[in-house]
C-alpha positions in Angstrom: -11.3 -18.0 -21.6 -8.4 -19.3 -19.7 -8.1 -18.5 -15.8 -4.8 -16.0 -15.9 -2.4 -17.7 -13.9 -2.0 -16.5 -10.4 1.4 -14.8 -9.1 3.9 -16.9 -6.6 5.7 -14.0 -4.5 8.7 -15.2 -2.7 8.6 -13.2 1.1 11.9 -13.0 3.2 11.1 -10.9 6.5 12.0 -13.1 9.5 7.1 -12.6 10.1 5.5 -12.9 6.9 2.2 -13.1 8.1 0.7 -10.0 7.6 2.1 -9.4 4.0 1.1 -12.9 3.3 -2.8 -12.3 4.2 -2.8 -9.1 2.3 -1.8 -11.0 -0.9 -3.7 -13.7 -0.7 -6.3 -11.8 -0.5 -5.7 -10.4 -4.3 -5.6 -14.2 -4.9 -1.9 -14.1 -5.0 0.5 -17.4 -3.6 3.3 -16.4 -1.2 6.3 -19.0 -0.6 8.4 -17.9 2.8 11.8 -18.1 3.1 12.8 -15.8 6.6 16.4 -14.3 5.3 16.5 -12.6 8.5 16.4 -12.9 12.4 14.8 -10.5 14.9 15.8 -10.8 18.5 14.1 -8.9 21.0 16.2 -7.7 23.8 18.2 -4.6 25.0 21.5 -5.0 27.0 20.6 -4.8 30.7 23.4 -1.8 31.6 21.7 0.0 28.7 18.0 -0.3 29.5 18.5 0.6 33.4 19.9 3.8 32.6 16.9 4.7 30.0 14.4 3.6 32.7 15.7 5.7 35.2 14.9 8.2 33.0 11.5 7.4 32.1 9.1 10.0 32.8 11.3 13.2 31.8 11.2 12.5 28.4 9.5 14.9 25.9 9.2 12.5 23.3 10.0 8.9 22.2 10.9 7.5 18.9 10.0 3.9 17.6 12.0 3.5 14.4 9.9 0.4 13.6 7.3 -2.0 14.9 10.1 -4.5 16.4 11.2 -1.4 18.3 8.2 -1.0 19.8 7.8 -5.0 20.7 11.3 -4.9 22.5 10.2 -1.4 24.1 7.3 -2.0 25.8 9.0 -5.9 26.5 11.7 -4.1 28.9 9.1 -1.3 29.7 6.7 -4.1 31.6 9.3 -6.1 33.2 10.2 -2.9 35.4 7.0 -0.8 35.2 3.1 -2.1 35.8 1.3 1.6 35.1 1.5 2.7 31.6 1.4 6.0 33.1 5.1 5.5 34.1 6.0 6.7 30.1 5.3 9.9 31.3 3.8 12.6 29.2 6.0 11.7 26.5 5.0 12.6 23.0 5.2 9.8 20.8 6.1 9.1 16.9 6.2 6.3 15.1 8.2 5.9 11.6 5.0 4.7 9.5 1.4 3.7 10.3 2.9 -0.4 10.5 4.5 0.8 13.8 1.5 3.2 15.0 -0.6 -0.1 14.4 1.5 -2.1 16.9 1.8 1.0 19.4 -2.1 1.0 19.5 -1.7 -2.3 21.0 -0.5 -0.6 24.0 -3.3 1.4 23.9 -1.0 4.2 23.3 -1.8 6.3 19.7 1.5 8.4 17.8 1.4 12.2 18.3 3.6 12.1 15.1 3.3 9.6 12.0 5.0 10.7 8.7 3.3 10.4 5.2 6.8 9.2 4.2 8.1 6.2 6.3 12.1 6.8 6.6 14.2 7.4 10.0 14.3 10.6 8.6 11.2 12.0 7.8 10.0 11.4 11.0 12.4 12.9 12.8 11.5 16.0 10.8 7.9 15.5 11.7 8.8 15.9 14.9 10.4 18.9 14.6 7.9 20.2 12.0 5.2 19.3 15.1 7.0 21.8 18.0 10.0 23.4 18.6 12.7 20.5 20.5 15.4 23.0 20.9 16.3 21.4 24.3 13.9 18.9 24.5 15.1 15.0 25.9 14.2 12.8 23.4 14.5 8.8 23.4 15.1 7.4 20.2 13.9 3.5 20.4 16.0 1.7 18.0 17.4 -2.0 16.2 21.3 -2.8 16.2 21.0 -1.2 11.8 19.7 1.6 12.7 21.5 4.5 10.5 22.7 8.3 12.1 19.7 10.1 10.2 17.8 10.3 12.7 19.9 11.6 15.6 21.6 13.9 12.9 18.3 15.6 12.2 17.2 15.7 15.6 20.2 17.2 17.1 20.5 19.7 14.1 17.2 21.2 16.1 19.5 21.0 19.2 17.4 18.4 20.8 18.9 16.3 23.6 19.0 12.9 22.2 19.3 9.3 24.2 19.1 6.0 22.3 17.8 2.3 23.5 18.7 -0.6 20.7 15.9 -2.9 21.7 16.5 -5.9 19.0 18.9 -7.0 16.7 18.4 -8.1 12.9 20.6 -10.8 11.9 20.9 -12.9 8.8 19.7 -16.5 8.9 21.2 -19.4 7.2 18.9 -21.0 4.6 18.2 -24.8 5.2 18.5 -25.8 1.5 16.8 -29.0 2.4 13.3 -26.7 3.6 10.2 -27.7 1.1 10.3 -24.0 0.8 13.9 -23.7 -0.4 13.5 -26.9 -2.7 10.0 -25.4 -3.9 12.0 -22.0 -5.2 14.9 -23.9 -6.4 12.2 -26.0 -8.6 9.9 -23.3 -9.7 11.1 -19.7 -9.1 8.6 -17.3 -8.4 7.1 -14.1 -10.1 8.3 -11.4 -7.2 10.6 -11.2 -4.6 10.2 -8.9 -1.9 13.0 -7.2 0.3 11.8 -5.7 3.3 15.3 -4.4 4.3 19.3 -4.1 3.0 19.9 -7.2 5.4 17.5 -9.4 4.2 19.3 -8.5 0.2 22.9 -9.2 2.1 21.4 -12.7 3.3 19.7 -13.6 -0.3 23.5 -12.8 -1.7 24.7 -15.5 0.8 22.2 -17.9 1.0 22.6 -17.8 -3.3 23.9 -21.2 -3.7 21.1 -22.7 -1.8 18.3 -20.9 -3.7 20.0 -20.9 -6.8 17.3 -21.7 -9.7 16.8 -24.8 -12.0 16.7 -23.5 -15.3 13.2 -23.8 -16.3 12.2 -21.6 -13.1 10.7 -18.6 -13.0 13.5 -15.4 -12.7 11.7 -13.0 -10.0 10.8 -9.7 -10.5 12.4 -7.9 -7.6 10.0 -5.3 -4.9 12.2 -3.4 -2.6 10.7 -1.8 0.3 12.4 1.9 0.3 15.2 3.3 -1.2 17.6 1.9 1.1 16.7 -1.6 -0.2 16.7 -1.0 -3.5 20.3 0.6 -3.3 21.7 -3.1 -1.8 19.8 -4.7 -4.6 21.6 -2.5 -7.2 24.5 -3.1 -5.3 24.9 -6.8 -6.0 23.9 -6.1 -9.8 20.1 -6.6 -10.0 17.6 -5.0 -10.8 14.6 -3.4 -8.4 11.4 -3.6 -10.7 9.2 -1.5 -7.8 9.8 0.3 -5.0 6.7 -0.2 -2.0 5.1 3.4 -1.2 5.9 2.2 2.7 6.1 -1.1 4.7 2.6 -2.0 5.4 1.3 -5.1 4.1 -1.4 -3.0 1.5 1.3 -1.0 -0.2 4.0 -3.7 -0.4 0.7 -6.0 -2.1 0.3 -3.1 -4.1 3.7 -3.0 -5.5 3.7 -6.7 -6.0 0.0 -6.6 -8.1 1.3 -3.6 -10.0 3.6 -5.7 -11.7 
């Protein structure tokens, strides 16, 4: 009996890494083609003001695992105790972002079974009153209103630090990657975010395909996502449970 032929699952997060081990461990190839940029930083004016505030917060948001990356980046420059966060409760928007807070050594008070802006920030108020509570919402430049909307709504005091910026990338059409997905297609794409779908749309020309590749199947990771592939007239074929690396292989393998 013939060997059934493995899929090719075209990644475009600016770190494929993790995603990429968790497939090829279900003996799947990945090809990656970054369609976005992540820049860590926060704007100096912005970040002083937070920091003097460090320590009367009652809780702290990290929207995704970037955020906590360019967090705790500005956190060390200006702090060397840990204990300078406080006793700030913590949550994290999914268990991808809990797993790089426990880097820190730091574990989230508050992770919800649904990984949206939103549903945490109803976690949180599912977890304790915040009527009057100061809490710090560590976010990227994309970030939507959800999140404040919801918290406020509870009458919480709300401060926000944009930590990194998402950008999209220009495709080098002459990449072996680029020229390897012009040539052959792949089974899957996956679209971690609305940007990344926005920078596939522009980048078109230089991955358009030969016409005996393969058409993708598309993966979208939440509903966001999948709305800004509808938008540009294509179809999402599945829609990953969350962003960790098991459910987006999941998605992919269910195909």
């Amino acid at each position: 009996m013939a060997k059934p032929k493995s899929k090719r699952v075209l990644l475009t997060r600016a770190d494929n890494s993790a995603v990429s081990d968790a497939l090829a461990s279900r003996g799947v190839e990945t090809i990656s083609i970054p369609l976005v940029k992540i820049s860590l930083g926060a704007k100096s004016d912005d970040a002083s003001d937070i920091f003097e505030e460090m320590g009367r917060y009652d809780w702290i948001t990290f929207s995704s695992a970037n955020g906590v990356r360019g967090f705790f980046g500005e956190f060390l420059e200006r702090f060397d105790d840990i204990r300078s966060l406080g006793l700030a409760r913590i949550a994290c928007v999914g268990e991808a972002t809990a797993r790089e807070l426990r880097k820190y050594h730091l574990r989230a008070d508050v992770v919800p079974a649904v990984s949206t802006a939103a549903d945490m920030a109803r976690a949180v108020a599912e977890y304790e009153t915040i009527e009057n509570l100061k809490i710090l919402c560590v976010i990227g430049n994309l970030a939507g209103n959800e999140l404040f909307e919801i918290l406020e709504k509870h009458n919480a005091i709300v401060d926000e630090l944009e930590v990194y910026t998402t950008t999209p990338t220009e495709v080098d059409e002459n990449s072996p990657e680029a020229g390897s997905f012009r040539e052959h297609g792949a089974d899957v794409v996956v679209f971690a975010s609305p940007s990344a779908v926005d920078s596939f749309a522009k980048n078109a020309e230089k991955l358009a395909l030969s016409p005996k590749a393969a058409k993708p199947k598309i993966v979208a990771i939440g509903a966001k996502t999948a709305a800004a592939v509808e938008k540009y007239g294509m179809k999402v074929a599945a829609v990953a449970a969350s962003p960790s690396p098991e459910d987006i292989a999941d998605a992919v393998c269910g195909l």
